[in-house]
PDB file of N, CA, C and O in Angstrom:
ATOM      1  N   UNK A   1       1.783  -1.306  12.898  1.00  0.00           N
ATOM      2  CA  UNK A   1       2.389  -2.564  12.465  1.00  0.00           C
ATOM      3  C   UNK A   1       3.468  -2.266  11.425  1.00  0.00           C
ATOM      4  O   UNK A   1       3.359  -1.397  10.559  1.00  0.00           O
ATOM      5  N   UNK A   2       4.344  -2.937  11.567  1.00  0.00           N
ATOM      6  CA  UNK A   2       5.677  -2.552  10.897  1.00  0.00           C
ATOM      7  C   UNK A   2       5.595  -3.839   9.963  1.00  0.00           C
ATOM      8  O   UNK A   2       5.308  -4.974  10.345  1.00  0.00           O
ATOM      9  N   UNK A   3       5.936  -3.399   8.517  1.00  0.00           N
ATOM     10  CA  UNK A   3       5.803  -4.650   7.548  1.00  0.00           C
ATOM     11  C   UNK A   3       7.418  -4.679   7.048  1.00  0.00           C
ATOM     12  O   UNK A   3       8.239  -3.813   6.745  1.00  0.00           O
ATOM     13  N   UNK A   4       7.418  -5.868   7.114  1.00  0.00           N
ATOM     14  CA  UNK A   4       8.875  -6.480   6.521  1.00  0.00           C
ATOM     15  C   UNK A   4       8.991  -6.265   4.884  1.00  0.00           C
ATOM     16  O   UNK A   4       8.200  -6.874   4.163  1.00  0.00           O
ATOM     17  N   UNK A   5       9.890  -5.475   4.365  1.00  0.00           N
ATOM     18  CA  UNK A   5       9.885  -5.757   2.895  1.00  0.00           C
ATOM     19  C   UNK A   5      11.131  -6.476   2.311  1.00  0.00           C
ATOM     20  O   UNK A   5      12.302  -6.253   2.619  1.00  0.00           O
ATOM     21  N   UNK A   6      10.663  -7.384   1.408  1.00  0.00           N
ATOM     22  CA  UNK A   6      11.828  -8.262   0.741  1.00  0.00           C
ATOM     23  C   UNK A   6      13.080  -7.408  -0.114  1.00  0.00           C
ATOM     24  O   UNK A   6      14.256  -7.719  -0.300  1.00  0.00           O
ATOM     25  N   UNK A   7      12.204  -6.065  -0.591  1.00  0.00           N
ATOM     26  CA  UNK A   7      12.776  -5.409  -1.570  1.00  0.00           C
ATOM     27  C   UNK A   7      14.405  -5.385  -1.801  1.00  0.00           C
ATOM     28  O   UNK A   7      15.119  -5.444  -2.803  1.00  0.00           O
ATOM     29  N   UNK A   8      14.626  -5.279  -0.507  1.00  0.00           N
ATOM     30  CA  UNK A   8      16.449  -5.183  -0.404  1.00  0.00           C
ATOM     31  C   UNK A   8      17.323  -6.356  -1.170  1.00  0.00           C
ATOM     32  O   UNK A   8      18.070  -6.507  -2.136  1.00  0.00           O
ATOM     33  N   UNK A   9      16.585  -7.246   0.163  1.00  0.00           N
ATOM     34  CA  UNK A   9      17.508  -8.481  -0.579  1.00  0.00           C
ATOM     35  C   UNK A   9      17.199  -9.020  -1.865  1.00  0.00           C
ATOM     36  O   UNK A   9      18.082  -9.757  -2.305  1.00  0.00           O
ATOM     37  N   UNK A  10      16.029  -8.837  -2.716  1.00  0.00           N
ATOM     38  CA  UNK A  10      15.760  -9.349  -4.065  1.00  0.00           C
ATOM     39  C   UNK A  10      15.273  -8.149  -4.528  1.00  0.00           C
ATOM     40  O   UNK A  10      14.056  -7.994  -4.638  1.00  0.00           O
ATOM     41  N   UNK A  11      16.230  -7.079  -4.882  1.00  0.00           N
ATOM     42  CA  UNK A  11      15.791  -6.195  -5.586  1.00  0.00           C
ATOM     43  C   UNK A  11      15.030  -6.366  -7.263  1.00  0.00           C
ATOM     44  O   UNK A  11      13.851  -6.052  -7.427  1.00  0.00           O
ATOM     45  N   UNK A  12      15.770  -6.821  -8.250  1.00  0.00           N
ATOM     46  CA  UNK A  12      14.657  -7.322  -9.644  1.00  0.00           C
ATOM     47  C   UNK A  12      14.400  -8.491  -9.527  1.00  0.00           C
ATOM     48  O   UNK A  12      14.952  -9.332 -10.235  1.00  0.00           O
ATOM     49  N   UNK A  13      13.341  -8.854  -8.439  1.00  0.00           N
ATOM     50  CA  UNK A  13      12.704 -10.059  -8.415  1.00  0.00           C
ATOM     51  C   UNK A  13      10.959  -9.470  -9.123  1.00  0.00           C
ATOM     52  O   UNK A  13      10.663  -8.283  -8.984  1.00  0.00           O
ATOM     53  N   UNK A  14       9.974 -10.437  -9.831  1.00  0.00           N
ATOM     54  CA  UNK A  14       8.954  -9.711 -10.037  1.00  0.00           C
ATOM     55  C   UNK A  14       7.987 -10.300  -9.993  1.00  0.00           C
ATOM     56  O   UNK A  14       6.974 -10.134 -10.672  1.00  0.00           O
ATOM     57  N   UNK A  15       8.300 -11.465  -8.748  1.00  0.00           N
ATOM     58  CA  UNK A  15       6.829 -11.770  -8.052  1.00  0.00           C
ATOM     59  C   UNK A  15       7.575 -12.350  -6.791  1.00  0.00           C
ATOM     60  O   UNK A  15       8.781 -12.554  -6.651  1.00  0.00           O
ATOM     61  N   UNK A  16       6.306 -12.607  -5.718  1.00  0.00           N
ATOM     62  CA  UNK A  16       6.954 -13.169  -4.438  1.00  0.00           C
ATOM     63  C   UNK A  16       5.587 -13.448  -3.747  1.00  0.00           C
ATOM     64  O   UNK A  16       4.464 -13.065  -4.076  1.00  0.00           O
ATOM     65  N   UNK A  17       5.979 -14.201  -2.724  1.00  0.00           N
ATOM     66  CA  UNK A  17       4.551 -14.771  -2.004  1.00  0.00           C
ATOM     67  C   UNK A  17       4.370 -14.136  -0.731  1.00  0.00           C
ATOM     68  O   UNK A  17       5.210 -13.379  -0.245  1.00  0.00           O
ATOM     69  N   UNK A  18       3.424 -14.397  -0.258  1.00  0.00           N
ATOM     70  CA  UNK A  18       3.331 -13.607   0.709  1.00  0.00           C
ATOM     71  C   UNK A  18       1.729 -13.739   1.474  1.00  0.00           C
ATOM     72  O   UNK A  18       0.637 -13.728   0.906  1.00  0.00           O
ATOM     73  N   UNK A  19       2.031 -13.869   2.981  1.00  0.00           N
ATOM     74  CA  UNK A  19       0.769 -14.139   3.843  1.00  0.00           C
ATOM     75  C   UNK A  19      -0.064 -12.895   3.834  1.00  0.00           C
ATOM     76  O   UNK A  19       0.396 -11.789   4.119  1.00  0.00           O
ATOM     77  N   UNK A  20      -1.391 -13.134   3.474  1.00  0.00           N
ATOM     78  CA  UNK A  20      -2.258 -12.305   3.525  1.00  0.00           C
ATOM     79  C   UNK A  20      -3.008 -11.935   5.137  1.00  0.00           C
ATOM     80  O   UNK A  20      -3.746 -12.861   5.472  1.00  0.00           O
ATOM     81  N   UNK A  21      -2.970 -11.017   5.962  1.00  0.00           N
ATOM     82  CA  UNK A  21      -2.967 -11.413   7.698  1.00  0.00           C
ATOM     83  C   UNK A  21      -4.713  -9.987   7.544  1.00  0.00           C
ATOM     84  O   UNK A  21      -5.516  -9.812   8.461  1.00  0.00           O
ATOM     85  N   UNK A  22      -4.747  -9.540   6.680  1.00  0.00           N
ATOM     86  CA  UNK A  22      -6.817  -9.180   6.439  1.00  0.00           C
ATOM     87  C   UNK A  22      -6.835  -8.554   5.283  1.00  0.00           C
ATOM     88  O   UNK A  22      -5.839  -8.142   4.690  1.00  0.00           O
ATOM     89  N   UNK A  23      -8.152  -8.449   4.869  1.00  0.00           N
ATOM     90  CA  UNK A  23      -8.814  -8.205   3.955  1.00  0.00           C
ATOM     91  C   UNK A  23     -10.042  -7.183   4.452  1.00  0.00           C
ATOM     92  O   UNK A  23     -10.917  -7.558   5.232  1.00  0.00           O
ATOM     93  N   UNK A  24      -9.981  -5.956   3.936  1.00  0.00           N
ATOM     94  CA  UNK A  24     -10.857  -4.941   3.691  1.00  0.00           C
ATOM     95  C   UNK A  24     -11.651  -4.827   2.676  1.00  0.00           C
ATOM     96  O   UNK A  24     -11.395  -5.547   1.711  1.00  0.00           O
ATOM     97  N   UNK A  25     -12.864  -3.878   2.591  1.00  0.00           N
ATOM     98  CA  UNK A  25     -13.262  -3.614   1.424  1.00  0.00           C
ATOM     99  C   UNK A  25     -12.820  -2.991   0.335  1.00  0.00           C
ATOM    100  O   UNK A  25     -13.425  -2.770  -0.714  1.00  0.00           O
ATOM    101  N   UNK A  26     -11.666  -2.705   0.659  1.00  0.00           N
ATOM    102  CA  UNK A  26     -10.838  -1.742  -0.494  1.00  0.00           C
ATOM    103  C   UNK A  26      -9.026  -2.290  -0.480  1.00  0.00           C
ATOM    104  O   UNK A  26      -8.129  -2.012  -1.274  1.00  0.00           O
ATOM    105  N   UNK A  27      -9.007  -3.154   0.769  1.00  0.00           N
ATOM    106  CA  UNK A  27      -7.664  -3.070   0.788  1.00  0.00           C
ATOM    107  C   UNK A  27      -7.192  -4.202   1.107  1.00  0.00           C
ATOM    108  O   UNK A  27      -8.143  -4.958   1.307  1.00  0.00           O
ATOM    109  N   UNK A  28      -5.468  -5.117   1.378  1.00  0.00           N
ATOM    110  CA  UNK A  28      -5.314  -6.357   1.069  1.00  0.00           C
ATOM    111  C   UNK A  28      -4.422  -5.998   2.306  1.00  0.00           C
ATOM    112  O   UNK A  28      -3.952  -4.926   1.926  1.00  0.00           O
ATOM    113  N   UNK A  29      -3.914  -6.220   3.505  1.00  0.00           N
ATOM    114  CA  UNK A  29      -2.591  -6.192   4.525  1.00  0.00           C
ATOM    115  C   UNK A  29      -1.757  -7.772   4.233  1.00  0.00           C
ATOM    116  O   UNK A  29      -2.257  -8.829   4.618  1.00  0.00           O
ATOM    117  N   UNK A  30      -0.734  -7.717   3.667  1.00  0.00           N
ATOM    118  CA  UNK A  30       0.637  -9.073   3.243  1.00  0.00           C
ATOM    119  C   UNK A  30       1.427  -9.027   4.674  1.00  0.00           C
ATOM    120  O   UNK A  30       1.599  -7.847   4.980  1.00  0.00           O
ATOM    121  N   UNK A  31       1.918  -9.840   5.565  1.00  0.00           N
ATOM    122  CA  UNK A  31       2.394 -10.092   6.641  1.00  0.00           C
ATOM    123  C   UNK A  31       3.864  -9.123   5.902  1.00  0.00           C
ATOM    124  O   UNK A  31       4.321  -8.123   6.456  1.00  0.00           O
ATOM    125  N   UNK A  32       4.184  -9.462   5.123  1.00  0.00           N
ATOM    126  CA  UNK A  32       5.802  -9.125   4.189  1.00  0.00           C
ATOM    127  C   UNK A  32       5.205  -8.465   2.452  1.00  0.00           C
ATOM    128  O   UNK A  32       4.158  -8.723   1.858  1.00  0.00           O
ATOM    129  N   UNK A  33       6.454  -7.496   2.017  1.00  0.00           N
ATOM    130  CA  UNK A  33       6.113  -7.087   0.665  1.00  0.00           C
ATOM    131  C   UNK A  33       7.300  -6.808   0.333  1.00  0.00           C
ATOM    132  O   UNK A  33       8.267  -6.807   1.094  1.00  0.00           O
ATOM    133  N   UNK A  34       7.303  -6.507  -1.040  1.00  0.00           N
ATOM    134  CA  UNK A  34       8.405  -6.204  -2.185  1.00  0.00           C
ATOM    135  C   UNK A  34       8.312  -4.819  -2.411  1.00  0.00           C
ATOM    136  O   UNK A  34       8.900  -4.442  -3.425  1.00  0.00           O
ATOM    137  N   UNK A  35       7.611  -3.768  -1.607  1.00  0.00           N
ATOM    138  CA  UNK A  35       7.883  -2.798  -1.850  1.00  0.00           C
ATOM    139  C   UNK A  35       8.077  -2.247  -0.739  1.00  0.00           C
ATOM    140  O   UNK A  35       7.648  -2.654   0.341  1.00  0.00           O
ATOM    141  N   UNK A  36       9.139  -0.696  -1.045  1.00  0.00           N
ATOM    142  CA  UNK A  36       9.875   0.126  -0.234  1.00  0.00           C
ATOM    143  C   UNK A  36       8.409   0.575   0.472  1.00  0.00           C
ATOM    144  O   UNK A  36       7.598   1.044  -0.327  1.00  0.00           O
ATOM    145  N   UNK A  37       8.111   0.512   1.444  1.00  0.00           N
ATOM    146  CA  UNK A  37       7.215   1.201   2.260  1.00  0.00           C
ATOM    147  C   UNK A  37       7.831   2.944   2.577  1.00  0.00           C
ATOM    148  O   UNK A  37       6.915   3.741   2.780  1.00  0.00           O
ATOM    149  N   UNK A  38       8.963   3.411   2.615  1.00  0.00           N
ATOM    150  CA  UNK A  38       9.636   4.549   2.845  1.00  0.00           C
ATOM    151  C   UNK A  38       9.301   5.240   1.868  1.00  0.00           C
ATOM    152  O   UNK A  38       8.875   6.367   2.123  1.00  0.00           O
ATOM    153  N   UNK A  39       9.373   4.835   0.541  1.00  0.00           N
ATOM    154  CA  UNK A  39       9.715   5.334  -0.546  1.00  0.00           C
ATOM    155  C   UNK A  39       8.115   5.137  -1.882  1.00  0.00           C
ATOM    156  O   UNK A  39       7.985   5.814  -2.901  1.00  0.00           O
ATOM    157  N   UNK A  40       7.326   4.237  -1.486  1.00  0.00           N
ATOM    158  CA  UNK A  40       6.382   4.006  -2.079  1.00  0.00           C
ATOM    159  C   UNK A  40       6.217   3.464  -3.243  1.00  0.00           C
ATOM    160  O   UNK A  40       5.084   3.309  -3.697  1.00  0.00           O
TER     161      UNK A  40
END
């Protein structure tokens, strides 16, 4: 699954919303995020 990140277009933004699509015992998957997935 390929996640969309906002990061580009609102680079110093420092919050954003975002669909939560599951929930693990350790971990959260956001449909979209603010961070570089490439780059971490």
């Amino acid at each position: 699954m390929t996640q969309h990140s906002l990061a580009p277009a609102e680079p110093s933004a420092r919050e954003f919303e975002a669909t939560v699509t599951a929930v693990g015992s350790d971990t959260v998957r956001l449909e979209e995020t603010h961070f570089y997935p490439v780059w971490g």
